[in-house]
The first five atom37 places (N, CA, C, CB, O) and aatype in JSON, in Angstrom:
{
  "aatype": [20, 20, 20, 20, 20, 20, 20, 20, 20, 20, 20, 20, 20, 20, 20, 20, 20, 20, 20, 20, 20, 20, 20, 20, 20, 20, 20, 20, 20, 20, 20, 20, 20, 20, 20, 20, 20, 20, 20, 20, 20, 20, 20, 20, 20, 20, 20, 20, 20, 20, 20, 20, 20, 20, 20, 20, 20, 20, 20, 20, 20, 20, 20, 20, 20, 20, 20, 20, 20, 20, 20, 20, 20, 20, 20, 20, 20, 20, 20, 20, 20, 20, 20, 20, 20, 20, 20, 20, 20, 20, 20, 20, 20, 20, 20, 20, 20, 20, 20, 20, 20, 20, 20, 20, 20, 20, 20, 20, 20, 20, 20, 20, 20, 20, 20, 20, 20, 20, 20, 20, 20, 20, 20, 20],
  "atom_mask": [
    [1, 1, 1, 1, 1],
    [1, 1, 1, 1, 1],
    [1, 1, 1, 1, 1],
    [1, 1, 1, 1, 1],
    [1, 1, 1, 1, 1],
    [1, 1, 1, 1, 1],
    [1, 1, 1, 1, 1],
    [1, 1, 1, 1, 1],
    [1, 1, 1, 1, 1],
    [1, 1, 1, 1, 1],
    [1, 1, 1, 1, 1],
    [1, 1, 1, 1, 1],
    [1, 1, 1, 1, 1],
    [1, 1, 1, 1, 1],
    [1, 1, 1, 1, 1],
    [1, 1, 1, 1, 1],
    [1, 1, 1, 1, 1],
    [1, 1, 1, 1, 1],
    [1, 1, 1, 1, 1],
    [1, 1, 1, 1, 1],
    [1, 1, 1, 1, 1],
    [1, 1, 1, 1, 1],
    [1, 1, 1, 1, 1],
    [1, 1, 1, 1, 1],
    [1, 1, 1, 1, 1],
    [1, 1, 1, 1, 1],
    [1, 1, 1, 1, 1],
    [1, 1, 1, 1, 1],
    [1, 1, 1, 1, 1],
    [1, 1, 1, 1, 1],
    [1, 1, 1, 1, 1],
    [1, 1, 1, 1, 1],
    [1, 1, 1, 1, 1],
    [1, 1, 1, 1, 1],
    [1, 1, 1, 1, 1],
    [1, 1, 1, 1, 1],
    [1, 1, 1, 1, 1],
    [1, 1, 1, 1, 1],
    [1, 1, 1, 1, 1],
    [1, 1, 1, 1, 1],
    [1, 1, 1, 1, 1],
    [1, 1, 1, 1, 1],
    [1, 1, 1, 1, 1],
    [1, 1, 1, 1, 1],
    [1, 1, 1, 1, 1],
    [1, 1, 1, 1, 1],
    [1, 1, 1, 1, 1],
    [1, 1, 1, 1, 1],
    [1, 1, 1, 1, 1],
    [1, 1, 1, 1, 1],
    [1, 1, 1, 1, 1],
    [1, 1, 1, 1, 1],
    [1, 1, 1, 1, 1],
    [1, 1, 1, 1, 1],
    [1, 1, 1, 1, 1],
    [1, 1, 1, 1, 1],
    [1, 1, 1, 1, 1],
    [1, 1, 1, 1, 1],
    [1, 1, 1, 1, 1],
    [1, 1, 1, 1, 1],
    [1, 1, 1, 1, 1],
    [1, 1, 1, 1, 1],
    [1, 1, 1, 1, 1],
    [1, 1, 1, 1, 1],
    [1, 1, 1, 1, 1],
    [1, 1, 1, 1, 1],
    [1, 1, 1, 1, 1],
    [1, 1, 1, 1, 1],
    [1, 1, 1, 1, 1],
    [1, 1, 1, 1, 1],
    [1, 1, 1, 1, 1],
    [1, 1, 1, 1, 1],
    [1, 1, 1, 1, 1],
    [1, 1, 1, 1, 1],
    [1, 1, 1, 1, 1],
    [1, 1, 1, 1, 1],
    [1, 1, 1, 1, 1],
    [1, 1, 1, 1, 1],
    [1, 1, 1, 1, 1],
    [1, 1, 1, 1, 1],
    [1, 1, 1, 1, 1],
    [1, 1, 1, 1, 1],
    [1, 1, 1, 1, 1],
    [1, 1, 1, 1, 1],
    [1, 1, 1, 1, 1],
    [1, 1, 1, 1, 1],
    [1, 1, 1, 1, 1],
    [1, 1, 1, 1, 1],
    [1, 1, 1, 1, 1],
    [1, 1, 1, 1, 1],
    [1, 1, 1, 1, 1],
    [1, 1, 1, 1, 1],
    [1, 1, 1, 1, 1],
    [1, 1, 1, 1, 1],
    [1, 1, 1, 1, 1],
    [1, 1, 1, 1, 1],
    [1, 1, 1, 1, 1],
    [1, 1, 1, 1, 1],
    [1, 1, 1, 1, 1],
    [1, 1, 1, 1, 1],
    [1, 1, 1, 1, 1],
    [1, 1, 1, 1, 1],
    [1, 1, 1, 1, 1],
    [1, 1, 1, 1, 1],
    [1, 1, 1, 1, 1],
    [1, 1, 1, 1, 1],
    [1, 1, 1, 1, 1],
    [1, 1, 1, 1, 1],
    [1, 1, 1, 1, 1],
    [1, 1, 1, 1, 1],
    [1, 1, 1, 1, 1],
    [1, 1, 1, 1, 1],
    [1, 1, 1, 1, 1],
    [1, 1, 1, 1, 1],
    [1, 1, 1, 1, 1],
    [1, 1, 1, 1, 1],
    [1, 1, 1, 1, 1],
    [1, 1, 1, 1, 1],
    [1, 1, 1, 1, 1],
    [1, 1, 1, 1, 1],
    [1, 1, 1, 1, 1],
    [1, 1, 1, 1, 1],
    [1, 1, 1, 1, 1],
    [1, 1, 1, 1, 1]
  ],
  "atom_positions": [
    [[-55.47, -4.27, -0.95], [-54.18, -4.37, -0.28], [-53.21, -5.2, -1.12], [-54.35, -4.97, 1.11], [-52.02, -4.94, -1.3]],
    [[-53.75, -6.02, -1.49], [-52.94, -7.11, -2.77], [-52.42, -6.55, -3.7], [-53.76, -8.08, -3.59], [-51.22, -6.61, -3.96]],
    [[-53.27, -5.93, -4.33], [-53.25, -4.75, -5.48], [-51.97, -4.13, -5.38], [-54.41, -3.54, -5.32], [-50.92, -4.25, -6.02]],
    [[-52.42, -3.23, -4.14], [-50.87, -2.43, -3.88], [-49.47, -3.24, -3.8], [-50.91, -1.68, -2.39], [-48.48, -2.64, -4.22]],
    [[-49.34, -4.29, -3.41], [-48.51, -4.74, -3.11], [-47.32, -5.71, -4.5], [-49.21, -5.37, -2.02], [-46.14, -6.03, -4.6]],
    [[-48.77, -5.83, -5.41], [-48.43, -6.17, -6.68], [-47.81, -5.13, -7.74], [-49.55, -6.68, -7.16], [-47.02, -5.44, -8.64]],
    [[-48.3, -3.87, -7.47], [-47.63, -2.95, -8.26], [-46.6, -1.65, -7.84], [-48.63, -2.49, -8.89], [-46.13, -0.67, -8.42]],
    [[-46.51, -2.31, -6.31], [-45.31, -1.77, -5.81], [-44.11, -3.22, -6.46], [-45.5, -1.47, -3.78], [-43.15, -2.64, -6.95]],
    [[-43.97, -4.25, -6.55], [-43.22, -5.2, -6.6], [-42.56, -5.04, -8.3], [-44.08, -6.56, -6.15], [-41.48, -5.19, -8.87]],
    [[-44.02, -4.62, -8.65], [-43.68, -4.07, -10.41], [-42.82, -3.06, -10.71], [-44.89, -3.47, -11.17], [-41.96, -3.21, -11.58]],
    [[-42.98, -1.93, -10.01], [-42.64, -0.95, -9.78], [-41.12, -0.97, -9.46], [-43.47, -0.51, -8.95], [-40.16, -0.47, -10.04]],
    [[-41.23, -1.79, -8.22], [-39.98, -2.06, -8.33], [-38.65, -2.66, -9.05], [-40.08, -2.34, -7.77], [-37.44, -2.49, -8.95]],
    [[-39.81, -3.71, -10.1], [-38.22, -4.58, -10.76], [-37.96, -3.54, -11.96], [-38.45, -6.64, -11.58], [-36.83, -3.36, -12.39]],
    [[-39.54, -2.6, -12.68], [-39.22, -2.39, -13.7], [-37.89, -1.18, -12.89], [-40.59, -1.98, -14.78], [-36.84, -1.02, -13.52]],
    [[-38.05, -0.45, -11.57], [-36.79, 0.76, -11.56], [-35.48, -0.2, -11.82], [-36.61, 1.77, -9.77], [-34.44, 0.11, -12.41]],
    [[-35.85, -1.62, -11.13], [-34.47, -1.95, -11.33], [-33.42, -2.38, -12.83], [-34.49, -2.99, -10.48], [-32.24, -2.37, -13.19]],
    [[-34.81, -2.74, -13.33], [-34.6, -3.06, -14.77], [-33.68, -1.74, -15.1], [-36.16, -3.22, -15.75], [-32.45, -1.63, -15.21]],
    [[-34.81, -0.69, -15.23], [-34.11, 0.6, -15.73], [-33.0, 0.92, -15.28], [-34.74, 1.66, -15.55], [-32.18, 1.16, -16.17]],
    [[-32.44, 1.07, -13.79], [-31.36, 1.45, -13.2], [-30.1, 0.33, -13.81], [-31.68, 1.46, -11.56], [-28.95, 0.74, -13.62]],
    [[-30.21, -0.68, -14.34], [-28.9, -1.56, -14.86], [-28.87, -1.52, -16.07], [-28.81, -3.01, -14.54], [-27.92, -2.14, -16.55]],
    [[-29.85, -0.8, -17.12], [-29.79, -0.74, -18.39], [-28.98, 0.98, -18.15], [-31.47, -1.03, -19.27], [-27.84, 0.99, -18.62]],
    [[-29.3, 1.98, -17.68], [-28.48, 3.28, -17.67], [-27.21, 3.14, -17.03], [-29.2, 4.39, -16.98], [-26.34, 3.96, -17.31]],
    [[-26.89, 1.98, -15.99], [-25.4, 2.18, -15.33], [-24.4, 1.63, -16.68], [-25.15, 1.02, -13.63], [-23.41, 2.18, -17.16]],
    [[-25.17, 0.1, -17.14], [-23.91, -0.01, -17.99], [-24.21, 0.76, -19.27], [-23.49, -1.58, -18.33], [-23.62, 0.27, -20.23]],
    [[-25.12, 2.06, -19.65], [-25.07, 2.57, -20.56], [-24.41, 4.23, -20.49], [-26.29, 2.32, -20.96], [-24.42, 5.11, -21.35]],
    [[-23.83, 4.2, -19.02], [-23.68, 5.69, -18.85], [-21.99, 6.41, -19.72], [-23.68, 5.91, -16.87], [-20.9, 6.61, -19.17]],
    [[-22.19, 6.52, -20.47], [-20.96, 7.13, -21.05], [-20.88, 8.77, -21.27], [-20.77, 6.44, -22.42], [-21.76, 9.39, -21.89]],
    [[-19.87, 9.31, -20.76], [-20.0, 11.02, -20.97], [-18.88, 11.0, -21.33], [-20.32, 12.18, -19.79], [-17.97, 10.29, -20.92]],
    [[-18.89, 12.11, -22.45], [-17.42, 12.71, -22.71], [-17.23, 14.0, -22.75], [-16.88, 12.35, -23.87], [-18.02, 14.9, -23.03]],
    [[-16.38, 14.02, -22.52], [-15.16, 15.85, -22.29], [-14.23, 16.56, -23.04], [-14.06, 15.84, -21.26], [-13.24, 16.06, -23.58]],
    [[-14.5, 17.52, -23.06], [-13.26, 17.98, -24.31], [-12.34, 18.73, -22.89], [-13.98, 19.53, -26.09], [-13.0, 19.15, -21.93]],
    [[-10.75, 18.85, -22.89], [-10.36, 19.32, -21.82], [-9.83, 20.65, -22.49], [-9.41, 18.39, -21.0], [-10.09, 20.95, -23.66]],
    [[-9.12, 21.39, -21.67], [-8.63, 22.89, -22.39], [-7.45, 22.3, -23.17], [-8.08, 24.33, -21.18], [-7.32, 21.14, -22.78]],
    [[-6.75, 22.53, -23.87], [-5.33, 22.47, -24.7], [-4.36, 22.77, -23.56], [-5.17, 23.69, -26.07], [-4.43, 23.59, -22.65]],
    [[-3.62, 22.05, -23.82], [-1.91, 22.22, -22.73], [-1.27, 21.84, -23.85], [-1.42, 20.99, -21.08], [-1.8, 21.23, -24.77]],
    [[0.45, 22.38, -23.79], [1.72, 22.29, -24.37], [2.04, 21.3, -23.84], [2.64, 23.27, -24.28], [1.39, 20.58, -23.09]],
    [[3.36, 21.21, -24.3], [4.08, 20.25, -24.89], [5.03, 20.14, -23.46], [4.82, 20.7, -26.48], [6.13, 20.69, -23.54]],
    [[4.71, 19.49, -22.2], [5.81, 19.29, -21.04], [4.67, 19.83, -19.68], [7.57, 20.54, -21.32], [5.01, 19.76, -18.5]],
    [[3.74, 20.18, -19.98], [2.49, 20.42, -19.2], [1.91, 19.64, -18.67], [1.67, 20.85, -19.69], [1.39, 18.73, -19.32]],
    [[1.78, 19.71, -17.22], [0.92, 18.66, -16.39], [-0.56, 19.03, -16.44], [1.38, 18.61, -14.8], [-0.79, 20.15, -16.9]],
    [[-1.52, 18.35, -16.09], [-2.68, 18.4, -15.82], [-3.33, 17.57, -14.98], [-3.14, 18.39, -16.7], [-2.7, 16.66, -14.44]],
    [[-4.72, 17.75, -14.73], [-5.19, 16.88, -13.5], [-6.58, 16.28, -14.35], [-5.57, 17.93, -11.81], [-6.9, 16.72, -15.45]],
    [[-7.42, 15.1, -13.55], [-8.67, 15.07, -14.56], [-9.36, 15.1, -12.63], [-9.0, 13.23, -16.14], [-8.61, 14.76, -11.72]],
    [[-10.58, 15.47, -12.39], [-11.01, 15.32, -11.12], [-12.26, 14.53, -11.07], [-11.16, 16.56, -10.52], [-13.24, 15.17, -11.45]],
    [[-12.58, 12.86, -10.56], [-13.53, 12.42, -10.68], [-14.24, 12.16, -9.07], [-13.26, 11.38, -11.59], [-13.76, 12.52, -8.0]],
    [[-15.45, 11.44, -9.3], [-15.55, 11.22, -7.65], [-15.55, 10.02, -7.66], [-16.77, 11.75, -6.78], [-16.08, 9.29, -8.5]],
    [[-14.79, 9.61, -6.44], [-14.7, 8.19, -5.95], [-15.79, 7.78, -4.96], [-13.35, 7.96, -5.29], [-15.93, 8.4, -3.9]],
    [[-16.75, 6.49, -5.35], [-17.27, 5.72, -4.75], [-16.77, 4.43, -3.64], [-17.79, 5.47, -5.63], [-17.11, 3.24, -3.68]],
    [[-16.21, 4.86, -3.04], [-15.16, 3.57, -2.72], [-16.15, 2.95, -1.55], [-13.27, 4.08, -2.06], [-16.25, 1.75, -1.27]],
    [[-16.82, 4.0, -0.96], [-17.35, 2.94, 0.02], [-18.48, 1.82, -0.6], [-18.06, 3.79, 1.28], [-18.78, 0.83, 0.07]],
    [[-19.03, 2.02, -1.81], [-19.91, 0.95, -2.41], [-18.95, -0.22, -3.02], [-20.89, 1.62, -3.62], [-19.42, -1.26, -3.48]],
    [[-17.3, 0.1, -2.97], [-16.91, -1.08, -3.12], [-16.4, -0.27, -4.79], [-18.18, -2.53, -2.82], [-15.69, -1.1, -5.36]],
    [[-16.51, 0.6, -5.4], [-16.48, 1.46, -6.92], [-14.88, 1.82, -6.84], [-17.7, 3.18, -7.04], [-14.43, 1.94, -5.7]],
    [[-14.15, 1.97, -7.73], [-13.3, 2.4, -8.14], [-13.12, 2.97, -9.8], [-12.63, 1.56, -7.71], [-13.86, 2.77, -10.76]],
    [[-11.98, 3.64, -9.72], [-11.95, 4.2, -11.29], [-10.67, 3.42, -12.01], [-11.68, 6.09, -11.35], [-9.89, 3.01, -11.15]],
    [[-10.29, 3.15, -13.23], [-9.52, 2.71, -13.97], [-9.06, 3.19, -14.79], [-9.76, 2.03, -14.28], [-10.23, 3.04, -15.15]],
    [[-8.14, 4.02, -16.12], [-8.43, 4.14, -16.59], [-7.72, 3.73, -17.76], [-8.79, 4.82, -16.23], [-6.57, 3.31, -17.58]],
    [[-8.29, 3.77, -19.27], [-7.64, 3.31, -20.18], [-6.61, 4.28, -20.87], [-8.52, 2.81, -20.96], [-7.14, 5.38, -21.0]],
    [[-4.87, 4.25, -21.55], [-4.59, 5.21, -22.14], [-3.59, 4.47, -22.69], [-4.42, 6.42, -21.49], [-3.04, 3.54, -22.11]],
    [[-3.27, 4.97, -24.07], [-2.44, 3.82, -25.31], [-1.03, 4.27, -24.99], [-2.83, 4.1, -27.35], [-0.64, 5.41, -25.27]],
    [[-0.39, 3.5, -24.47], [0.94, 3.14, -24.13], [2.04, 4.28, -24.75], [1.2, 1.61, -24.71], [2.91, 4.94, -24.17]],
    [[1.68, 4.25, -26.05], [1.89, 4.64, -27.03], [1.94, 6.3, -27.64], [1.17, 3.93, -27.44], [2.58, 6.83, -28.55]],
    [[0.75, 6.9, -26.44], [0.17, 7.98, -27.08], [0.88, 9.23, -26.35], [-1.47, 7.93, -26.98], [1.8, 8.93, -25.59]],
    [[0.59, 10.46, -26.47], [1.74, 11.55, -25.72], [1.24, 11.66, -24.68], [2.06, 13.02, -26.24], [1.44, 12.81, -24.3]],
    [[0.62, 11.07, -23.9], [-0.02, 11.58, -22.34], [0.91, 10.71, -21.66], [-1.87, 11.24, -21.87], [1.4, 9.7, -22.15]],
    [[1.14, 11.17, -20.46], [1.69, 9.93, -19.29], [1.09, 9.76, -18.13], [3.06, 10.08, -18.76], [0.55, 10.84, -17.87]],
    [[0.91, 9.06, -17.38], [0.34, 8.93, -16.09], [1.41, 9.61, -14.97], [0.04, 7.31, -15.82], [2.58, 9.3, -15.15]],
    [[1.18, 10.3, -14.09], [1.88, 10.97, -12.99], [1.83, 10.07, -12.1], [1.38, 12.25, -12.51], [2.49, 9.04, -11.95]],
    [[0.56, 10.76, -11.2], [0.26, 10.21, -10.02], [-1.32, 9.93, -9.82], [0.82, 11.11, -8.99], [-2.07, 9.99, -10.8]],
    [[-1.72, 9.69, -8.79], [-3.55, 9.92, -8.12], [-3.71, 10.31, -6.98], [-4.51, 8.69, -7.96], [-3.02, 9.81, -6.09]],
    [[-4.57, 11.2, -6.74], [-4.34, 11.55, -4.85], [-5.88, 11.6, -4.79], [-3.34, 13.42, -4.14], [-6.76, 12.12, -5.48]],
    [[-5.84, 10.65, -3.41], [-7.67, 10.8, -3.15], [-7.45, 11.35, -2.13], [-8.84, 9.46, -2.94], [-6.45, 11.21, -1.43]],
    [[-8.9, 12.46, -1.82], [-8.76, 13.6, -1.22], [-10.01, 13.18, 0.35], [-9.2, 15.04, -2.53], [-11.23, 13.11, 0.48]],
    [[-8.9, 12.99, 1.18], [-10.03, 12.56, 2.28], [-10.62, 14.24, 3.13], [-9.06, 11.23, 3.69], [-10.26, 15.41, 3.09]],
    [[-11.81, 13.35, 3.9], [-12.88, 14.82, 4.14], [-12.47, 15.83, 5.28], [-14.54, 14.34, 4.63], [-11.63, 15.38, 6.07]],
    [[-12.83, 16.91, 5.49], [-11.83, 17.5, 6.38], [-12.33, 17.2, 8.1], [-11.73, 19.27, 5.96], [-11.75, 17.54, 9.13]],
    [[-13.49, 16.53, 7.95], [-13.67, 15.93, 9.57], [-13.5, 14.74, 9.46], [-15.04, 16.09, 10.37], [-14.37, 14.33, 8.69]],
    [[-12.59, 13.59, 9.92], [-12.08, 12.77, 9.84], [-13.05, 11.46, 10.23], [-11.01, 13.08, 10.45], [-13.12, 10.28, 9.87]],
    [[-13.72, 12.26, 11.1], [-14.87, 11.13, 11.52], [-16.1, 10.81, 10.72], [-15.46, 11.5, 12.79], [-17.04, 10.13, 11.15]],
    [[-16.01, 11.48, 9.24], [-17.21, 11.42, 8.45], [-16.86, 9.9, 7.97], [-17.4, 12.71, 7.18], [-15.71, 9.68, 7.62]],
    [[-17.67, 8.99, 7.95], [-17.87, 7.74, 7.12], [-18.76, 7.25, 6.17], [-17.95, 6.98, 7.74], [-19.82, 6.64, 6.27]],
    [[-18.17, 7.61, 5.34], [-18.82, 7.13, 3.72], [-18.88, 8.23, 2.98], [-20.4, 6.49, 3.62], [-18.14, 9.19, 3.2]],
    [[-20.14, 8.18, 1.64], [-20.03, 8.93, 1.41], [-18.84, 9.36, -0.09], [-20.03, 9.19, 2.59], [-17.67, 9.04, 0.16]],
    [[-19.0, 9.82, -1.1], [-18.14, 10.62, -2.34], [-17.28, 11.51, -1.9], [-18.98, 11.44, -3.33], [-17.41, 12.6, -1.33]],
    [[-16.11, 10.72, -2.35], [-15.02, 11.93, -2.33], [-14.09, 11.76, -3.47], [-14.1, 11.97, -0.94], [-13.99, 10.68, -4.06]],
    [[-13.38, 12.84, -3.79], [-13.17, 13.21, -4.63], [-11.75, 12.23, -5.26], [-13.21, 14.56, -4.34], [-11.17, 11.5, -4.46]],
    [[-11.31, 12.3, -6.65], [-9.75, 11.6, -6.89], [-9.26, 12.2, -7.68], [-9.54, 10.23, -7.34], [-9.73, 12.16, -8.82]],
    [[-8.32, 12.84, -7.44], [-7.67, 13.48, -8.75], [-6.08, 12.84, -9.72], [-7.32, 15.04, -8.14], [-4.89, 13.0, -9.43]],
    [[-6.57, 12.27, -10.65], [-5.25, 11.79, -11.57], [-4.86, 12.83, -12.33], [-5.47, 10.59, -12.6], [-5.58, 13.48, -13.08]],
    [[-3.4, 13.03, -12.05], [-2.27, 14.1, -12.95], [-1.56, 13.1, -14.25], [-0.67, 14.76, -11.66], [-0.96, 12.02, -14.18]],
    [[-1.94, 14.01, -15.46], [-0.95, 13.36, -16.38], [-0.17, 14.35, -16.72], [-1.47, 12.67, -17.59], [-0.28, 15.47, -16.2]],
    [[0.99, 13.95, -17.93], [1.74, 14.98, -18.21], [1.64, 14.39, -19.9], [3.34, 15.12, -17.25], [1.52, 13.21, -20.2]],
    [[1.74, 15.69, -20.98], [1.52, 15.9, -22.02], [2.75, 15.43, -22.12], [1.03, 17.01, -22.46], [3.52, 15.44, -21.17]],
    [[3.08, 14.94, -23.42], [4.65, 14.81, -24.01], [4.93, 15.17, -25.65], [5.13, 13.15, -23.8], [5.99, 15.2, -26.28]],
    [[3.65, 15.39, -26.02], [3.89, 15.25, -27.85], [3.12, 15.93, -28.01], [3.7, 13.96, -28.83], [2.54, 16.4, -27.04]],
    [[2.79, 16.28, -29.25], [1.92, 17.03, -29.63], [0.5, 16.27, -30.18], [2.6, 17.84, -30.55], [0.46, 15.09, -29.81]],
    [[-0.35, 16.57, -30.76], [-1.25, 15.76, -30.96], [-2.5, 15.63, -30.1], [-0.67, 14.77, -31.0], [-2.33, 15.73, -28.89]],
    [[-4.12, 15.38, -30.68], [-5.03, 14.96, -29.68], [-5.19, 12.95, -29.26], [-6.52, 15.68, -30.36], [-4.89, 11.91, -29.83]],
    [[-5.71, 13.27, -28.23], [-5.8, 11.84, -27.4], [-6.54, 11.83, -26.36], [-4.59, 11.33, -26.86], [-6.77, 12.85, -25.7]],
    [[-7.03, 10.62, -26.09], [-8.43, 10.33, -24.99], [-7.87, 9.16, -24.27], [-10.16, 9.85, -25.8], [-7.26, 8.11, -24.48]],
    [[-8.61, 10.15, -22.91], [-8.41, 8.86, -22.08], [-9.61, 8.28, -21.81], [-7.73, 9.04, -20.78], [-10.65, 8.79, -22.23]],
    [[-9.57, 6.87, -20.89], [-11.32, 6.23, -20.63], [-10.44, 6.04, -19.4], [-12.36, 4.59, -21.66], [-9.35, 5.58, -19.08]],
    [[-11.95, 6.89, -18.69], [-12.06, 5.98, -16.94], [-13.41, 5.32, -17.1], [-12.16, 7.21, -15.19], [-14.32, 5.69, -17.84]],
    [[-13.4, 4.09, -16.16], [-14.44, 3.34, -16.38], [-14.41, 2.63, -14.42], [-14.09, 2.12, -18.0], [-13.62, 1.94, -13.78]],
    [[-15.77, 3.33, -14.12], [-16.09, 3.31, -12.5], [-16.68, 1.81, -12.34], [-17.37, 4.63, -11.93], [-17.68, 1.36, -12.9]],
    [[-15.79, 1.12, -11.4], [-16.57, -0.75, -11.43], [-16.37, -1.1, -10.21], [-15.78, -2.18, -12.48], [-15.88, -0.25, -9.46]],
    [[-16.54, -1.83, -9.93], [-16.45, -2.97, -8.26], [-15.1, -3.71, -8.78], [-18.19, -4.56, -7.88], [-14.9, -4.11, -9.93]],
    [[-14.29, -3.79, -7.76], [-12.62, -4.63, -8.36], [-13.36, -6.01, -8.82], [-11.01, -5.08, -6.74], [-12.61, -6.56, -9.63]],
    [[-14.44, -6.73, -8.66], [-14.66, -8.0, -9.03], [-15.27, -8.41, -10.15], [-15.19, -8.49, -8.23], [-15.22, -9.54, -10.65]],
    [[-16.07, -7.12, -10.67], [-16.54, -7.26, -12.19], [-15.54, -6.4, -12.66], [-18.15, -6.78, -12.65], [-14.7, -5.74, -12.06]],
    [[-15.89, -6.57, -14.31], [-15.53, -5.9, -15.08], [-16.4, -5.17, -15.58], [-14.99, -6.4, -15.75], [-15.92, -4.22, -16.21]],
    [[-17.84, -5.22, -15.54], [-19.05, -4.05, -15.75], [-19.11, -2.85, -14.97], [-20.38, -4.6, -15.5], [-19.52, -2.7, -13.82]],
    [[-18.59, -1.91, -15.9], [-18.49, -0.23, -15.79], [-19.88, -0.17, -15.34], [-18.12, 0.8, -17.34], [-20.75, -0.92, -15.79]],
    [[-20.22, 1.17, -14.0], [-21.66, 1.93, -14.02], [-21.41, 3.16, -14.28], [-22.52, 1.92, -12.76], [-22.11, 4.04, -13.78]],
    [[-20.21, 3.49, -15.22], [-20.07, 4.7, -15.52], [-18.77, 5.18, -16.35], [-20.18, 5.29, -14.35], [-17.66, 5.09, -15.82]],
    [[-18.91, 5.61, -17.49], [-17.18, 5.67, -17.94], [-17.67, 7.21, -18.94], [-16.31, 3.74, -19.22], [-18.64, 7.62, -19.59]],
    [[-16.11, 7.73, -18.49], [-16.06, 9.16, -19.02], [-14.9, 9.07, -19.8], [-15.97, 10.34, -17.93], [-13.92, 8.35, -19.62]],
    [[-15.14, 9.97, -20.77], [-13.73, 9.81, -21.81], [-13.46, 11.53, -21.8], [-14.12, 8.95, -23.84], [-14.24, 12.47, -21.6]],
    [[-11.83, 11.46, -22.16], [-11.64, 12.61, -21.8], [-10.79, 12.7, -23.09], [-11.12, 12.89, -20.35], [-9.86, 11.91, -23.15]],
    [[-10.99, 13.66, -24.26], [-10.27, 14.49, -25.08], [-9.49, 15.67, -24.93], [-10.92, 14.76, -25.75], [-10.17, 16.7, -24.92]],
    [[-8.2, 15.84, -24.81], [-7.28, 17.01, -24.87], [-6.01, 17.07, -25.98], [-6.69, 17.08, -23.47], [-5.13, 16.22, -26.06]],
    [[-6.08, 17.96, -26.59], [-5.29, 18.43, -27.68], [-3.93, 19.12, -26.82], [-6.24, 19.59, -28.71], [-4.0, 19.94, -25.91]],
    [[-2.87, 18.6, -27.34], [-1.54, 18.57, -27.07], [-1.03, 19.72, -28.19], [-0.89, 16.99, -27.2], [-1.17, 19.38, -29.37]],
    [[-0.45, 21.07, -27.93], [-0.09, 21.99, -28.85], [1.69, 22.0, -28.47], [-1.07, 23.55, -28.63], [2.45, 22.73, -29.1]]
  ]
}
């Protein structure tokens, strides 16, 4: 009975071990389709908000993308609580040229990402 109880406890720190070495290692990236030059677009991620998660994202001041807007998309029975739903940020192209954005999914109180996606789109 000891036994078990010792290598359930193992069991357990090593998942946890593992589960905080893949959150702050989770990086994916995207190539998006090509848009012109005055073209909006959307990027669609899912929001964690009830764990307290939000998205951020990074984009150079500088570069031809602009930020629009964000619309989070609540569920169509109103009484559902919790739970992933969806966020969609619109940018608009302005120049020509490729450029990436970084979203990076965190708790407002850290700054440790459990998840960041970068997004490449070529501006024609």
């Amino acid at each position: 009975m000891k036994l078990k109880k010792v290598i359930g406890f193992i069991a357990m720190i090593l998942s946890m071990a593992l589960l905080s070495v893949a959150c702050g290692q989770n990086e994916n990236r995207y190539d998006l389709p090509n848009v012109a030059v005055g073209d909006m677009f959307e990027i669609t991620l899912q929001n964690y908000a009830d764990g307290g998660y939000s998205w951020d994202y990074n984009l150079n001041p500088s570069s031809g993308i602009e930020y629009v807007k964000v619309e989070y998309i609540e569920p169509d029975d109103p009484e559902i609580c919790g739970g992933v739903r969806p966020v969609i940020y619109t940018f608009k192209a302005n120049k020509i040229g490729s450029f990436e954005i970084k979203f990076h999914c965190h708790r407002a109180w850290t700054s440790e990402s459990i998840e960041t996606n970068i997004y490449k789109i070529t501006v024609t």
